[in-house]
N, C-alpha and C positions, 0 to 999 in steps of 0.2 A: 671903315678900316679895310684895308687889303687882304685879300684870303694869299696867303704866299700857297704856293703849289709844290713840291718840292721836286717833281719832276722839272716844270717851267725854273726852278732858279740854279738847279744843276745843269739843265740846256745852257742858259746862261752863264753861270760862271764857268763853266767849260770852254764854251765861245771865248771870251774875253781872256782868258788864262796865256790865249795864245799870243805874242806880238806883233804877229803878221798879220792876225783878225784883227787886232788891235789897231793896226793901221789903215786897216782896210773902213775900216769903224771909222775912225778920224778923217779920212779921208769922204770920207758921206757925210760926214758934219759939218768940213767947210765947203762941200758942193753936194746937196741934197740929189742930184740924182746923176750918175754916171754910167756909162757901156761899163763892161766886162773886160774891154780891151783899154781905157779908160782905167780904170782902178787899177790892172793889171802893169801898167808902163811904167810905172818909177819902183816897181819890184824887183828885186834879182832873181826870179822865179821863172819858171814856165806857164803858160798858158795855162795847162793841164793844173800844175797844181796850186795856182790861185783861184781855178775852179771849184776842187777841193776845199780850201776855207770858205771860199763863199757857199757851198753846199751848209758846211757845219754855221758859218752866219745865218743861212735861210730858214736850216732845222731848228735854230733856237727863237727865230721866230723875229734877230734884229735886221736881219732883211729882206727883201722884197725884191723880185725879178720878173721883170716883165718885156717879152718879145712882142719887138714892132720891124716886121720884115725880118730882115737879119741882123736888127741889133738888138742886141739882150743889154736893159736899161737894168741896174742897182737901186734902192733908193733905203734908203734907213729909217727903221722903224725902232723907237728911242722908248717902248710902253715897256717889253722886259726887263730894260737897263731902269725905268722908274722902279720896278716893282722890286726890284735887287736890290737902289740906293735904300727902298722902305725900309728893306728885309735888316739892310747892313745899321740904316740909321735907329732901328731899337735897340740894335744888339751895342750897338755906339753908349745910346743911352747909358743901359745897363753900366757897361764898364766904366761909364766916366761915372756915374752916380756908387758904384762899388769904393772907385779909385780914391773922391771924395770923400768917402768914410771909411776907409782907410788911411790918409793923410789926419783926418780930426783925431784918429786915435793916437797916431804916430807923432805928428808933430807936438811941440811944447806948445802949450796953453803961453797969451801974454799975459 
């Protein structure tokens, strides 16, 4: 079983809460590793502050930067977004198992 953290899944959904992270996210999933200039070209943003979400991506730990000369490569790391689906999928549980006994009480018997 997963030890959820609760620091680690607040980095996490903080991250992801944003859409611009969001994209930045989707964007390393159909090309696992891109430059900074690279992720940054199909944004309406500056340089500067696609900097910025990629800081708060790197704090929460989904991605990884790594300088080779003068390019700073992205790459996505998908272990906090596992440990969040975990977090989200009991709590999923829960409610649908709630929801279901709830409905057996509510609906008519045939």
């Amino acid at each position: 079983m997963v030890k959820f953290e609760p620091d680690t899944l607040d980095r996490t959904f903080a991250a992801l809460s944003d859409p611009t992270r969001r994209a930045l996210i989707a964007r390393l999933v159909a090309e696992p590793t891109l430059s900074v200039s690279d992720l940054a070209r199909p944004l309406p943003m500056s340089l500067p502050a696609v900097m910025k979400h990629l800081d708060v991506l790197i704090d929460a730990g989904l991605v990884t930067r790594r300088k080779t000369g003068r390019t700073v490569d992205c790459q996505l790391n998908a272990e906090p977004m596992k440990a969040a689906m975990e977090w989200l999928d009991r709590h999923q549980r829960f409610w649908t198992q709630s929801l279901d006994r709830l409905a057996d009480l509510v609906e008519p018997k045939p």
